[in-house]
C-alpha positions as CSV (number, residue, x, y, z in Angstrom):
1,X,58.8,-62.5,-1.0
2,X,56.9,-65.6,0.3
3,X,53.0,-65.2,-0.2
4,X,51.0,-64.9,3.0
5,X,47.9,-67.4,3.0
6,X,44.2,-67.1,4.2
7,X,45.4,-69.1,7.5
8,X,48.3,-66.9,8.6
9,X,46.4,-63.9,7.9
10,X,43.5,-65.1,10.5
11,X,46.1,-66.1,13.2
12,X,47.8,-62.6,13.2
13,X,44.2,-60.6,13.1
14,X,42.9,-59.5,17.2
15,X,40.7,-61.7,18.6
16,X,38.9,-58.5,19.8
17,X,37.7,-56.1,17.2
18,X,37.8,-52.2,17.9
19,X,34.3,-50.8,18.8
20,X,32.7,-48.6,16.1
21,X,32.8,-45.0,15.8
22,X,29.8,-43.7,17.6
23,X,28.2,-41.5,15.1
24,X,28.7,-37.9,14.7
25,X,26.2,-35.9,16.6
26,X,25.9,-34.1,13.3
27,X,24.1,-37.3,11.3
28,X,22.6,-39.0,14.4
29,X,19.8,-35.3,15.1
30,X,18.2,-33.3,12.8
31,X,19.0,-29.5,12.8
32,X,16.2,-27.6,14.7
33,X,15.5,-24.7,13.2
34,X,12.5,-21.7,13.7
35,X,10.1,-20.7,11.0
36,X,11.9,-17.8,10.4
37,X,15.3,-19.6,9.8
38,X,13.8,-22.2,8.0
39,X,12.1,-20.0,5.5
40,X,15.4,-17.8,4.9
41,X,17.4,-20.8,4.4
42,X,15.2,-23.8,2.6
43,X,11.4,-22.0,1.6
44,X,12.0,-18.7,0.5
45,X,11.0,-15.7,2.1
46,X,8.4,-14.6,-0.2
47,X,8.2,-17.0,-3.2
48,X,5.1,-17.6,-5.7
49,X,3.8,-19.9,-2.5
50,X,3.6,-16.7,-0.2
51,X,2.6,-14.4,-2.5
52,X,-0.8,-16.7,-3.3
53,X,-1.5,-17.2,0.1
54,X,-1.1,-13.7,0.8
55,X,-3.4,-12.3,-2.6
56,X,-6.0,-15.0,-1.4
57,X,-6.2,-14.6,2.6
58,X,-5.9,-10.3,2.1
59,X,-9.1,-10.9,-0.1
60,X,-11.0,-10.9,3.3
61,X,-9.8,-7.0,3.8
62,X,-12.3,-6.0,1.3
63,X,-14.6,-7.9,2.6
64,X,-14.8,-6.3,6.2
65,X,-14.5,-3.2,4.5
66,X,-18.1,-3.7,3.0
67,X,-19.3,-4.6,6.2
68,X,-18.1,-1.3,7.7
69,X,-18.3,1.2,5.2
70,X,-21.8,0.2,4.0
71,X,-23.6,2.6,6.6
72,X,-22.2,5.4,4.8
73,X,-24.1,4.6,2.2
74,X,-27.2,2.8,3.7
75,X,-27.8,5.6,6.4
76,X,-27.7,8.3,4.2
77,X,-30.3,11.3,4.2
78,X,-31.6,11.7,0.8
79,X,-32.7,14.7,-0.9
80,X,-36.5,15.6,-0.9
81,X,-38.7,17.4,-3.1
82,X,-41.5,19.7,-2.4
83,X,-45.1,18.5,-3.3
84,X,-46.9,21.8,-1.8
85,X,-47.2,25.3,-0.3
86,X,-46.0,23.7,3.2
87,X,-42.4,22.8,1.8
88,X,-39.5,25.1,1.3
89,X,-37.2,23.8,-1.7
90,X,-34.5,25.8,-0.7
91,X,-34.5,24.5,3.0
92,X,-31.7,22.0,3.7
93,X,-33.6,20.2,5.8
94,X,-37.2,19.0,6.4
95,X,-37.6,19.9,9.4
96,X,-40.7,21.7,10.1
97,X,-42.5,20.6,6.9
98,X,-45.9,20.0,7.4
99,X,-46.7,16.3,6.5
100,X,-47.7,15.5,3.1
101,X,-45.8,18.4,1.5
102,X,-43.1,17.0,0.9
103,X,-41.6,13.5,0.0
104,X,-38.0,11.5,-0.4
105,X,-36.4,11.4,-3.9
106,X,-35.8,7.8,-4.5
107,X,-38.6,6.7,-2.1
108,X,-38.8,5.3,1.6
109,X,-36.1,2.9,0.2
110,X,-33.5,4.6,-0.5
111,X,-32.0,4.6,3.2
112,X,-33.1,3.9,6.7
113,X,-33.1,7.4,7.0
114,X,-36.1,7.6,4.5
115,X,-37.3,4.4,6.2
116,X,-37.9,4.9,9.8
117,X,-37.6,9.1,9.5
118,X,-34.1,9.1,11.5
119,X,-34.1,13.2,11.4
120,X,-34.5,16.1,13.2
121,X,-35.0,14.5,16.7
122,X,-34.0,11.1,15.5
123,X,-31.3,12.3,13.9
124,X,-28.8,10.7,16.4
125,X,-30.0,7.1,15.8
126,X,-28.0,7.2,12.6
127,X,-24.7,7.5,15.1
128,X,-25.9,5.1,17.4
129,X,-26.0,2.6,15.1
130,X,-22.0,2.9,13.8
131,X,-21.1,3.6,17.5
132,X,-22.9,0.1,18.1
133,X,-21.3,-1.5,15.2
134,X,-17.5,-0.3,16.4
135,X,-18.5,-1.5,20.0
136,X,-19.5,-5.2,18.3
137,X,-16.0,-4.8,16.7
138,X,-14.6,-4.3,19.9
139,X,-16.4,-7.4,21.6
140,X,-15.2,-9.5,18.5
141,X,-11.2,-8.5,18.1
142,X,-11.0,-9.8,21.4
143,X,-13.0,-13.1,21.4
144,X,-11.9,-13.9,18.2
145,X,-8.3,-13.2,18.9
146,X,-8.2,-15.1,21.8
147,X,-10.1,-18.3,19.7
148,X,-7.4,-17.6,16.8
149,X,-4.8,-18.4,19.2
150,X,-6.4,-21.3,20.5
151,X,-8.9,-23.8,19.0
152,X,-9.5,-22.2,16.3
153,X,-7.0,-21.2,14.6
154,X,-6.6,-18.0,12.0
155,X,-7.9,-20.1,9.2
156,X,-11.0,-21.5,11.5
157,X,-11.4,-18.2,12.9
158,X,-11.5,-17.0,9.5
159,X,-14.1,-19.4,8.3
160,X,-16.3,-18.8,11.3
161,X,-16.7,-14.9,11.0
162,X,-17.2,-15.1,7.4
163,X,-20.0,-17.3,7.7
164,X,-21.2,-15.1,10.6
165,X,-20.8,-11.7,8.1
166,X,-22.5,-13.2,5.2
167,X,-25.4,-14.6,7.9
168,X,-26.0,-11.1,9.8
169,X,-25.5,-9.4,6.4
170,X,-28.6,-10.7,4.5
171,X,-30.6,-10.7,7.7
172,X,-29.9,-6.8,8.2
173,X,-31.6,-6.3,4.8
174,X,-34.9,-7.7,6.1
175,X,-34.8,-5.6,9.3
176,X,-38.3,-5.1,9.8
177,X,-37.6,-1.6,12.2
178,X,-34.8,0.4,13.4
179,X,-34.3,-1.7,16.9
180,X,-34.0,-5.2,14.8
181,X,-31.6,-3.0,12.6
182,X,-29.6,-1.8,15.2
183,X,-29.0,-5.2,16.6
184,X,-27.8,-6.8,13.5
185,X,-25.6,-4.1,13.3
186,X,-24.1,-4.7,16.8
187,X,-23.8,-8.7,15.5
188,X,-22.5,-7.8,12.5
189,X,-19.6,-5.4,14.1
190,X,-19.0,-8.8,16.3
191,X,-18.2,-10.6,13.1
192,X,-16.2,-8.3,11.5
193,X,-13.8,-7.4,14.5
194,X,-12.1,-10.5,13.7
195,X,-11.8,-10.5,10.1
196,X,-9.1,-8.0,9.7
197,X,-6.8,-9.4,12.8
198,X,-7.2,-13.0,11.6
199,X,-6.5,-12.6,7.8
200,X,-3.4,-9.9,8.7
201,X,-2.0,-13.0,10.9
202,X,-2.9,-15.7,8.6
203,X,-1.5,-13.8,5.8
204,X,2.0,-12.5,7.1
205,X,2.9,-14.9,9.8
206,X,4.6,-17.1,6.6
207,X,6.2,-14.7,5.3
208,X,10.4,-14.2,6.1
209,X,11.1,-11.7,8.2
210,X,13.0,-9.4,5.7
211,X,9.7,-9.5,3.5
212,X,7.2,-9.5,6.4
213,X,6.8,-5.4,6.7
214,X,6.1,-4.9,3.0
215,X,3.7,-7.3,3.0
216,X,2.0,-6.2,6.0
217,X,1.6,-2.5,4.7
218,X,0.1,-4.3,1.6
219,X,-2.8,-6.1,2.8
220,X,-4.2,-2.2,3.3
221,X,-5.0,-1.8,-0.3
222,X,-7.2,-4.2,-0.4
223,X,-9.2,-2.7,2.5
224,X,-8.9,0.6,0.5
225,X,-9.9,-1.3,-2.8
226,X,-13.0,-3.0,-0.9
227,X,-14.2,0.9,-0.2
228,X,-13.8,2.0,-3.2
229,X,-15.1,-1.5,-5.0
230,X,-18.3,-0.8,-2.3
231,X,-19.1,2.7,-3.9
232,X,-19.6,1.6,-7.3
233,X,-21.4,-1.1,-5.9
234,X,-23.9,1.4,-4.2
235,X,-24.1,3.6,-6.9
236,X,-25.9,0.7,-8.8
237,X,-28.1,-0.7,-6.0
238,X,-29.9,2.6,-4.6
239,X,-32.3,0.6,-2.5
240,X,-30.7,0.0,1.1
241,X,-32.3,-3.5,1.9
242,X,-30.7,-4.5,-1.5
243,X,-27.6,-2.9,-0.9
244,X,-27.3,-4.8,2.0
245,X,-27.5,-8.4,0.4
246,X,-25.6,-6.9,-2.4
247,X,-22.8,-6.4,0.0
248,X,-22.6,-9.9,2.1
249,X,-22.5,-12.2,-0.8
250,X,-18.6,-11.5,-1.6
251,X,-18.4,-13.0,2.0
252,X,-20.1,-16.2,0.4
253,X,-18.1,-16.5,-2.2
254,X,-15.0,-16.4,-0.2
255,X,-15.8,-19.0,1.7
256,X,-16.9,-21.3,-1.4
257,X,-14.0,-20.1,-3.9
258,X,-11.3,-18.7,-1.8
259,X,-11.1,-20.5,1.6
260,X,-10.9,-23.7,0.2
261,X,-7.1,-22.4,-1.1
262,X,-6.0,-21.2,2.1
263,X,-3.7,-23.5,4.2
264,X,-3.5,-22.5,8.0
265,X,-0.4,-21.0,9.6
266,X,2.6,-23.2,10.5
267,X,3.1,-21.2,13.1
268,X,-0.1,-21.8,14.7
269,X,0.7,-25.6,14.0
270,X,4.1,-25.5,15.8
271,X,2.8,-24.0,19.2
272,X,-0.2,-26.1,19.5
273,X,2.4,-29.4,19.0
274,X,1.4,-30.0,15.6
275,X,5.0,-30.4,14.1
276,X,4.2,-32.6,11.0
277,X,1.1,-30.5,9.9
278,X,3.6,-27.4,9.9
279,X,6.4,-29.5,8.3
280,X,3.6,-30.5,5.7
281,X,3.0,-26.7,5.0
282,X,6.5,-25.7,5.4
283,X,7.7,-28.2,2.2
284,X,4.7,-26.8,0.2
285,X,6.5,-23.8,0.3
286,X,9.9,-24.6,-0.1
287,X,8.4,-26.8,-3.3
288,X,6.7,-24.1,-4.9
289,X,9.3,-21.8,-4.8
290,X,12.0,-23.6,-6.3
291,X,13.8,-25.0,-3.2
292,X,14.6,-27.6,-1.4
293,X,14.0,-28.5,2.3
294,X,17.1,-31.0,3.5
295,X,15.6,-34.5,5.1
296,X,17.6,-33.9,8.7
297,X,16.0,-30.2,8.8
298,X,12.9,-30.4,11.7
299,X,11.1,-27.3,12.9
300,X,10.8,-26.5,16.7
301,X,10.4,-23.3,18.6
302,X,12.6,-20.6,19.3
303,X,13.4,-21.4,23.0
304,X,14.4,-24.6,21.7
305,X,17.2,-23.5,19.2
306,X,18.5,-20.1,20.8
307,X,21.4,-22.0,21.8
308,X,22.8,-18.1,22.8
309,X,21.0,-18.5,25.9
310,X,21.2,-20.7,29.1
311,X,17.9,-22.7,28.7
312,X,17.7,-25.3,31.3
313,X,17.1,-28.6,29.4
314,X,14.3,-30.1,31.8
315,X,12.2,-26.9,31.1
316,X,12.0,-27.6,27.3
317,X,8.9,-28.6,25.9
318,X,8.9,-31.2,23.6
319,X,6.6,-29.7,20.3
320,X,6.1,-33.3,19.4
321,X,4.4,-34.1,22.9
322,X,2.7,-31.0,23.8
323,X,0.6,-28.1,23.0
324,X,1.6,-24.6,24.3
325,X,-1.0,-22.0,24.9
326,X,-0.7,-18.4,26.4
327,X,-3.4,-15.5,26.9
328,X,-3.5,-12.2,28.0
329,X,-2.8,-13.1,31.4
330,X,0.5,-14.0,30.6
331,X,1.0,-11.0,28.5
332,X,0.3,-9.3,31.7
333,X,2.3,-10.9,33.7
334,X,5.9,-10.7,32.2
335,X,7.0,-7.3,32.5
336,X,8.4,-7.0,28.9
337,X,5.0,-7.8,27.2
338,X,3.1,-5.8,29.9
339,X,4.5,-2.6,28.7
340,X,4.6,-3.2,25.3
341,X,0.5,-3.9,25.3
342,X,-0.2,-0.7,27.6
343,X,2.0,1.3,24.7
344,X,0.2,-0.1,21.6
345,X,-3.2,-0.2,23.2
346,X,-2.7,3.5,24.0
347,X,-1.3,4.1,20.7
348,X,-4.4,2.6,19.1
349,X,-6.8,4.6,21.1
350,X,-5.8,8.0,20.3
351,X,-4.5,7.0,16.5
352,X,-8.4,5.7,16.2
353,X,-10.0,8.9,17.1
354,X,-7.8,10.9,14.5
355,X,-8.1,8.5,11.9
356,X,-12.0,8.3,12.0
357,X,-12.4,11.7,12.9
358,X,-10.7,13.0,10.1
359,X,-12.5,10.9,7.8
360,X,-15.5,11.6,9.1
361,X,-15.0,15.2,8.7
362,X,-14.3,14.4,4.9
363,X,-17.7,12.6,4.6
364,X,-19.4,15.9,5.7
365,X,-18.1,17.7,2.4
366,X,-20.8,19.1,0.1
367,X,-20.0,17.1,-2.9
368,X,-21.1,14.0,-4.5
369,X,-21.2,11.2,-2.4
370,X,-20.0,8.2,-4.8
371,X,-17.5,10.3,-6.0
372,X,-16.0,11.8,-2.6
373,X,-16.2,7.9,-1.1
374,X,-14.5,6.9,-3.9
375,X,-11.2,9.6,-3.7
376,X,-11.0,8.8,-0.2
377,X,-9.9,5.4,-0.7
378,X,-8.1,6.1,-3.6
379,X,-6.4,9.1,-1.8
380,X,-5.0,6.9,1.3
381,X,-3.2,4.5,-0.9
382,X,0.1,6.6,-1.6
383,X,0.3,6.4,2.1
384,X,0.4,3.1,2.1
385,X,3.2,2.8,-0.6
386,X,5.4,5.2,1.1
387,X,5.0,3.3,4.6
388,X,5.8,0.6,2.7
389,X,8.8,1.8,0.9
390,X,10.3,3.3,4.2
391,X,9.6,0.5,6.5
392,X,13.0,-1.2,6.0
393,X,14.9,1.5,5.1
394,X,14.2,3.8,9.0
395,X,12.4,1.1,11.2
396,X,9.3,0.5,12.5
397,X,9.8,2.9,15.2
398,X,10.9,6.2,13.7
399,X,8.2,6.0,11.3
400,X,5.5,5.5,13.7
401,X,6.6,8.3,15.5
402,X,7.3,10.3,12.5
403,X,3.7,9.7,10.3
404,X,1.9,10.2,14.2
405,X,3.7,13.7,14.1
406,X,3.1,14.4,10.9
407,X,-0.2,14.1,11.0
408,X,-0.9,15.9,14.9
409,X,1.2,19.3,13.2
410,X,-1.0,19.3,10.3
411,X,-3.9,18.7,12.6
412,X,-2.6,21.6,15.0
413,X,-2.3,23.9,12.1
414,X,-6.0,23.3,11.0
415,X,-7.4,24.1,14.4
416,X,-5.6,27.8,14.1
417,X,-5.7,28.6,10.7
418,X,-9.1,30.4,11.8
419,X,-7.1,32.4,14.6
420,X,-4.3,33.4,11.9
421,X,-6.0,33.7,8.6
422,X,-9.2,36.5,9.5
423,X,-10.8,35.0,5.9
424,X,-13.2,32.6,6.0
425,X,-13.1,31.3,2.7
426,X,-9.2,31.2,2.5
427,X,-8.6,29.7,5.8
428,X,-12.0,26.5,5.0
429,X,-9.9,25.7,1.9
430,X,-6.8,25.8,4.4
431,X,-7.9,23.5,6.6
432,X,-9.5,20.9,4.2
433,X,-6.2,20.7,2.9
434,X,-4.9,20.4,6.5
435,X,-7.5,17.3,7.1
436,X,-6.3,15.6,4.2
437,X,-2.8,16.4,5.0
438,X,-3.7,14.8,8.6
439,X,-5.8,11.4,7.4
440,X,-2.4,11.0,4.8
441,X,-0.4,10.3,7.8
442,X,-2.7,8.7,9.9
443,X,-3.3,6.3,7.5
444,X,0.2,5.3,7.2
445,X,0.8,5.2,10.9
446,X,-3.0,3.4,11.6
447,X,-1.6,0.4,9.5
448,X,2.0,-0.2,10.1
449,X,0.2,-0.5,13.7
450,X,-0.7,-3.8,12.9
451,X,2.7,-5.2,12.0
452,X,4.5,-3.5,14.5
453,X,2.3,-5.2,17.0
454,X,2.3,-8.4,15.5
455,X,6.3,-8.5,15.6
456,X,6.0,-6.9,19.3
457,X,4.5,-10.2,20.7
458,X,4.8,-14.6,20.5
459,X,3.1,-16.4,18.2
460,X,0.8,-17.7,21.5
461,X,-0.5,-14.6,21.9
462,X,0.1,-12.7,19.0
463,X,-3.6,-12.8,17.8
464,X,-4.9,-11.8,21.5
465,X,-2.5,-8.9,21.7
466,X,-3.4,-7.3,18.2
467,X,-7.1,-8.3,19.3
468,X,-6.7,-6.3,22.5
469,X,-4.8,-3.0,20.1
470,X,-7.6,-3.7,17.5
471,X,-10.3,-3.7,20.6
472,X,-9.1,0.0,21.6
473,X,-8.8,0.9,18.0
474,X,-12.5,0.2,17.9
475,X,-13.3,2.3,21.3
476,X,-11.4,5.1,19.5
477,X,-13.3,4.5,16.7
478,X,-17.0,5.2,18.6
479,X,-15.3,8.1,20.7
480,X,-14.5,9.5,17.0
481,X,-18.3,10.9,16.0
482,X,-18.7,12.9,19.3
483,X,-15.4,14.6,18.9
484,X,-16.3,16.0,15.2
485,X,-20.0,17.2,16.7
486,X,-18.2,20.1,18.8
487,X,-17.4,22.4,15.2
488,X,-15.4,24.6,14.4
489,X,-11.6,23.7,15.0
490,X,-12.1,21.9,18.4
491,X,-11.8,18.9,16.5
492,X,-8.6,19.5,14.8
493,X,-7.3,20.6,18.2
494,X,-8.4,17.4,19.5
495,X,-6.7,15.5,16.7
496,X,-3.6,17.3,17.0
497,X,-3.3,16.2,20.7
498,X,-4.0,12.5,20.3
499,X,-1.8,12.6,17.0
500,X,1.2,14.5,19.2
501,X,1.0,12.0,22.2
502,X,0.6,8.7,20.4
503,X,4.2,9.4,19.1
504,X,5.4,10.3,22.0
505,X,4.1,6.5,23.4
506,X,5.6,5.3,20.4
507,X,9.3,6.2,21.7
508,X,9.0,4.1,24.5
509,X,8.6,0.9,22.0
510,X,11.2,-0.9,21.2
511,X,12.4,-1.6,17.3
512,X,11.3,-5.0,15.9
513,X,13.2,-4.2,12.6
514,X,14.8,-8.2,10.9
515,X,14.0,-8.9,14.5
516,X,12.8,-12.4,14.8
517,X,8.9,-13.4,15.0
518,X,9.6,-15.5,18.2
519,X,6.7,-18.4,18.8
520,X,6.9,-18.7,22.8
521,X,7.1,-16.1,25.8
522,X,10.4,-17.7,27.0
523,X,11.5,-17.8,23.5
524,X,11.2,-14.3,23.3
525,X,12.2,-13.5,27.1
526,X,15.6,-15.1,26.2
527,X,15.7,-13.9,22.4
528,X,15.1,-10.2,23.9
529,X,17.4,-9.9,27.0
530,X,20.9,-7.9,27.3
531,X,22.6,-11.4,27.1
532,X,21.4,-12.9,23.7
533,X,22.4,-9.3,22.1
534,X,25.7,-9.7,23.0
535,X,26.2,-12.8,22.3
């Protein structure tokens, strides 16, 4: 065969080459995913990354559980000790003494109590004052969950009522009189109303989704662990204004040893347009556990990627571009969110008054006090791990309504054990037992309140939901002393009732169980409806 030169190989080739191949649309865009896809398929659900960040930001539990628990300690009536004929050592009160005959063991510093003589007719100052610190609580869930959506941020939010804690702490230990202390009090409560909503956010929200409900019931032992941390600490600082300062420089520390280590929330970074910061945080995690995050993998929000839905292309937002905000208004205003807030603002209403009623009907127990604080937080932690261990296992839904119920029927029975059982020393025993019984599943239900909630809304306005179920928590919560004043079994009967009907508002929620945490109201409009579940 005759060889074929250069020349003759140019004359036969086209004059007009064929066009390229335009590229794949598979290599030309990166895949979008959501957090929660991202994490389940690159990062890691819960990896050594998560598990830091969630031992670090949980720390702050303790930390508003000094702030809150304190008082039981701090407003405490001391014993007394005769000094003359005018005093009755067997009295269990002073009332009556004549002055000079009698005197405070441990002196006027012991408590505020001692201090400023808040008995007899003053006795009710001593409830003012936690009423007032609930209703700063109140004030602060809300302000500080709508700024933790926003500007702030949960880590900025964080920062900023830490700093205010450890501030209004060491100042309520030089109250000079009752009225300065009961305003520091109401600051304080302002402060800490945002600590627990912010670091449960901050803490879970990078968590996967299979992972997120364990570690939500988790951050509760170190709440329970702050209480009983708190005892020891007042059993070695007797002196109130001491306790005081004793009890607000943990709050310092955080900020100087522990906040430093915290990153913020990619989520929070995605909605406000903040892609590359949330990419940044998101290959942190994916590095530190062992994986690998793909270069054509970019995060973007749920309304952008539900491809199960008709989304009309002009009405995306473009994360790179713009910020998107929500409030309670637009909770309000879609009807989905609307009902779910009315349900889990009820809920935490009447779960409030039972789990602070309860407790406070522990307190009032004639044994030591260290010892009795001490049980009581040790005592709700096998709630906690039972919650935990049945969270994926039956839902968040049946066991809401089923640790509500447990803990109203336990309630009911207390408030007519005296009606069935004629013996008063059988039937006291009875119902301590029923109490305990009742505060056992209350505490399980009180917590996986704040997951369920936090799954029930958009990262937008996720923080000012929980802050609005945190803010009727805290009304609860100063509603709870007046119930246990009326005696007797009234209170259990009330108990029982709130305990019955919150689980009956808990059936109208709907299950949020390896349900996605969806960033954007549309996102979650679409995500939600008949259509995407059939799809």
């Amino acid at each position: 065969m005759a060889s074929t030169s250069p020349s003759d190989q140019n004359l036969r080739s086209p004059l007009l080459q064929p066009p390229p191949s335009p590229p794949s649309k598979e290599t030309d865009e990166p895949e979008k995913l959501t957090i929660d896809d991202m994490l389940q398929k690159h990062c890691g659900e819960f990896g050594p990354w998560q598990l830091r960040h969630f031992v670090l930001t949980s720390l702050a539990w303790a930390l508003e559980a000094f702030h809150t628990m304190v008082v039981i300690f701090a407003d405490r009536e001391p014993d007394f000790k005769c000094l003359s004929a005018g005093c009755y050592a067997t009295a269990k009160t002073v009332c009556g003494f004549e002055p000079g005959s009698w005197e405070w063991i441990g002196g006027l510093e012991s408590s505020t109590v001692a201090q400023w003589g808040l008995v007899c007719g003053q006795k009710f100052k001593v409830g003012l004052v936690q009423s007032i610190f609930f209703g700063g609580c109140m004030i602060g869930a809300g302000i500080f969950g709508h700024l933790s959506d926003s500007k702030l941020g949960r880590k900025g939010s964080l920062i900023v009522v830490c700093i205010l804690n450890a501030l209004f702490g060491c100042l309520t230990a030089l109250s000079p009189n009752y009225w300065t202390y009961l305003i520091l009090r109401l600051l304080t409560g302002f402060s800490t109303g945002g600590v627990g909503l912010c670091a449960f956010v901050l803490a879970t929200e990078p968590v996967g989704p299979t992972k997120r409900g364990t570690a939500g019931m988790s951050t509760f032992y170190f709440f329970s662990t702050g209480i009983a941390l708190l005892s020891g600490i007042a059993y070695v600082f007797r002196s109130w204004r001491v306790l005081y300062t004793a009890s607000s420089i943990p709050s310092i520390l955080f900020l100087v040893l522990v906040l430093p280590f915290i990153s913020e929330s990619p989520r929070w970074y995605l909605v406000r347009g903040r892609v590359n910061e949330a990419m940044k945080i998101m290959s942190a995690i994916a590095k530190s556990n062992g994986h690998h995050l793909p270069d054509r993998v970019i995060l973007a929000l749920d309304e952008e990627t539900n491809n199960s839905c008709s989304i009309d292309e002009e009405k995306k937002l473009t994360t790179k571009d713009q910020a998107i905000t929500g409030s309670l208004i637009d909770v309000i205003r879609s009807p989905m969110t609307r009902i779910r807030l009315f349900l889990t603002v009820g809920i935490s209403f009447l779960c409030s008054i039972v789990y602070y009623g309860l407790s406070l009907n522990v307190v009032n127990l004639e044994t030591d006090l260290y010892l009795t604080v001490l049980l009581n937080a040790v005592a709700e932690m096998p709630a906690f791990t039972i919650t935990a261990v049945l969270l994926n296992k039956f839902g968040r839904k049946p066991l809401a309504v089923g640790t509500q119920w447990f803990s109203g029927v336990f309630c009911l029975f207390g408030s007519l054990i005296g009606i069935l059982i004629g013996s008063f020393g059988v039937w006291k025993v009875i119902r301590m037992i029923c109490g305990v019984l009742g505060i056992f599943g209350m505490a399980g239900t009180y917590n996986l309140l704040f997951i369920y909630t936090a799954e029930l809304f958009p990262t937008v306005v996720r923080n000012a939901a929980l802050g609005c179920a945190t803010q009727a928590a805290q009304m609860g919560a100063i509603l709870a002393p007046f119930v246990v004043v009326l005696g007797g079994g009234l209170p259990f009967a009330v108990f029982a009732v709130c305990g019955i009907m919150s689980g009956f508002l808990a059936f109208y929620l709907p299950e949020t169980l390896n349900r996605p945490l969806y960033d954007t109201m549309t996102g979650m409009e679409n995500g939600e409806s008949d259509q995407c579940r059939l799809v």
